[in-house]
C-alpha positions, -999 to +999 in steps of 0.1 A: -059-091-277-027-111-270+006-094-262+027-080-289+057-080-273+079-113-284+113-110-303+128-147-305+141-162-334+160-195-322+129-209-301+104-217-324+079-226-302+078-189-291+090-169-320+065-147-326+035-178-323+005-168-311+012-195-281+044-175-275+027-140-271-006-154-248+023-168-226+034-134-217+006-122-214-003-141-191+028-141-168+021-102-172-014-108-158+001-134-130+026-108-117-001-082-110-026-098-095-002-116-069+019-085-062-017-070-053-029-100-031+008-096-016+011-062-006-003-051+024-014-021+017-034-031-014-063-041+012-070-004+020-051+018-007-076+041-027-085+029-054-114+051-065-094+073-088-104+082-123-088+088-153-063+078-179-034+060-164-011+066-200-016+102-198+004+103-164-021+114-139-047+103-120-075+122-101-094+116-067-122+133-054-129+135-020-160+152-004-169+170+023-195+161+047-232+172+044-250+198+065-282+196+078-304+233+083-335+246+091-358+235+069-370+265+042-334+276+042-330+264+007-368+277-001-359+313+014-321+314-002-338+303-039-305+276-038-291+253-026-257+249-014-230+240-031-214+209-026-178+211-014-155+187-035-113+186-028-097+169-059-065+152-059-038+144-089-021+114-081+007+119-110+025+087-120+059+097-119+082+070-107+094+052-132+109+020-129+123-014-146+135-051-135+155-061-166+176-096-164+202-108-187+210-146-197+228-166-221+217-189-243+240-217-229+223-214-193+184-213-205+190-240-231+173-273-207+139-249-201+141-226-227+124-190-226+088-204-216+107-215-181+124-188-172+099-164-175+079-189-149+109-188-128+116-149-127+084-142-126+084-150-089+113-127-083+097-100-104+067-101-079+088-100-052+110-071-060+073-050-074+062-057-040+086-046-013+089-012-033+053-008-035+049-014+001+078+006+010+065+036-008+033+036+005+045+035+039+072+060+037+045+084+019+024+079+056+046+090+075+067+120+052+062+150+069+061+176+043+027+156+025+022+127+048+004+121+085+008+131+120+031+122+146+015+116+178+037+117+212+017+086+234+015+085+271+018+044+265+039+022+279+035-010+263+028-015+222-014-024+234-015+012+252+003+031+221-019+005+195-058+015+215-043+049+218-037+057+185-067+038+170-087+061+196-074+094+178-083+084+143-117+067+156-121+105+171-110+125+145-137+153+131-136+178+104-154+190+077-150+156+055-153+132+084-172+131+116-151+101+135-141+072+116-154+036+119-132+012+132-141-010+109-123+013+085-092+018+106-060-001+097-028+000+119+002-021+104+031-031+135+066-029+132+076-070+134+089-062+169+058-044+180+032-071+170+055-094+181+049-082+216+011-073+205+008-111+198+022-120+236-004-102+248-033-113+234-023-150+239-020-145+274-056-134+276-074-166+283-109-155+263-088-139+238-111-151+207-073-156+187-064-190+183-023-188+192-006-213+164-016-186+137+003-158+128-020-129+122-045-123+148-067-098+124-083-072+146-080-057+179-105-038+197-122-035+159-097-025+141-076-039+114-037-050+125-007-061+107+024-073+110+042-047+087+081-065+075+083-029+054+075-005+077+098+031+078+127+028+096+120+042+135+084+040+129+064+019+156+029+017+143+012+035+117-028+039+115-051+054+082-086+055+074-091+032+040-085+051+010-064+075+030-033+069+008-033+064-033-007+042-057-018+033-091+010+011-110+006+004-145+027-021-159+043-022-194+051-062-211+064-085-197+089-092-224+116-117-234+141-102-261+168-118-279+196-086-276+212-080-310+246-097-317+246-120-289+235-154-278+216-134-246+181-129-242+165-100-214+140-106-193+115-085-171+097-057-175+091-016-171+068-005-145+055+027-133+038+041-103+023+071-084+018+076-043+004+104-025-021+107+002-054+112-004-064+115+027-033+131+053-056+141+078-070+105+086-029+095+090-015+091+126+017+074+133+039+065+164+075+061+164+098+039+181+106+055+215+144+061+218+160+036+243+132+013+242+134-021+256+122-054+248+096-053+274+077-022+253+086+005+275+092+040+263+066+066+247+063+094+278+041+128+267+011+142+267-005+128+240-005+156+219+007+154+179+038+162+173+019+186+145-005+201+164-041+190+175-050+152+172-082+164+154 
């Protein structure tokens, strides 16, 4: 069903046309897929939630890992057991809006239909550095996020294999290690700067050195992160480990009463919170580091307790 969502009286071509409303509805439709192509952490946010996104909350289920007994237990008991289930509520409670003023006078040579092309683009832009910001900053929160871990690294590839190793490692009663395969890390631009230096100086490196991502390492997922938490090195999750559901309103253009202006953009709104905390790790920048990727002295312990 097109979008109902056009108020334009001077343009005809737009006011109220069927045309008019299928055009915004399919900017609306642009804007979200390419903010989630953009974002990184769209390729391993949890997205297995269930639900009604318009009554404000979201739910997740995560379960625990089975256990194996001596057969007849379940004969002799006259049960089995129950299975063990943690639910989370992902509430979407951040509300936001990108809402643009313009004249008449300066929209008059591409009319409505062009400017929504043109702001879409910034729209997108805007929808994905605070998506990706939030998701980040969620990680690595300390009242509901990860665990900081204190590496015995001195360069960005020991802190990188020695974080993946403690998530790769990590047992409890909903996971028993996690597959590297299932493992992303995302860099500080200065760390997988360096990360990148070393790999091309590897001579069977199977990374081809004119391209800017290099994809995995050791096999697991790496990224160049440009909205990574201030003083945060590196960051690694399990997939699904963190979960943000956005839900867009219209995409709107709206002539505003007793003017010659029209506004353009759109309300937004959005929920973050791990899924998943225990499969977080995160390192941060070691104070007084240089450029050379020294810095990170300890015992490898987390700075909340036991790595698993």
């Amino acid at each position: 069903m097109a979008t109902e969502s056009l108020n334009i009286t001077k343009l005809k071509d737009l006011a109220g046309t069927e045309d008019g409303k299928l055009l915004l509805a399919e900017e609306l439709k642009g804007i979200i897929k390419n903010v989630s192509r953009k974002t990184i952490s769209s390729i391993f946010k949890n997205t297995l939630l269930s639900g009604d996104p318009d009554a404000g909350t979201l739910s997740a289920r995560r379960y625990a890992s089975a256990q194996s007994k001596q057969y007849g237990t379940a004969r002799a008991a006259g049960k089995s057991d129950t299975g063990k289930a943690l639910p989370v509520s992902v509430d979407i409670d951040i509300n936001r809006e990108i809402f643009e003023e313009y004249e008449e006078k300066d929209i008059s040579l591409n009319g409505i239909p062009g400017l929504l092309a043109e702001r879409k683009v910034a729209i997108e832009s805007a929808m994905e550095r605070e998506l990706d910001e939030k998701f980040f900053e969620v990680a690595v929160d300390d009242a509901i996020g990860g665990t900081a871990l204190t590496p015995t690294g001195t360069t960005v590839k020991d802190r990188l294999s020695e974080l993946a190793l403690v998530l790769h490692t990590t047992k409890n009663d909903f996971v028993d290690g996690v597959e590297k395969n299932d493992i992303h890390v995302v860099l500080s631009p200065t760390a997988y700067e360096e990360m990148r230096d070393y790999i091309d100086t590897k001579a069977n490196a199977n990374v081809q050195t004119d391209i800017e991502e290099f994809g995995r390492f050791h096999g697991v997922w790496v990224y160049s992160n440009n909205h990574q938490p201030e003083g945060v090195e590196m960051i690694a999750m399990c997939k699904g480990s963190i979960a943000e559901p956005v839900k867009a309103s219209t995409y709107r253009a709206e002539k505003i009463p007793f003017s010659d202006a029209y506004n353009v953009g759109l309300p937004y709104y959005y929920g973050c919170k791990p899924v998943m905390p225990d499969l977080i790790y995160y390192i941060k920048e070691a104070s007084g580091a240089d450029d050379s990727g020294q810095g990170g002295s300890g015992q490898g312990d987390s700075e909340k307790g036991e790595n698993s």
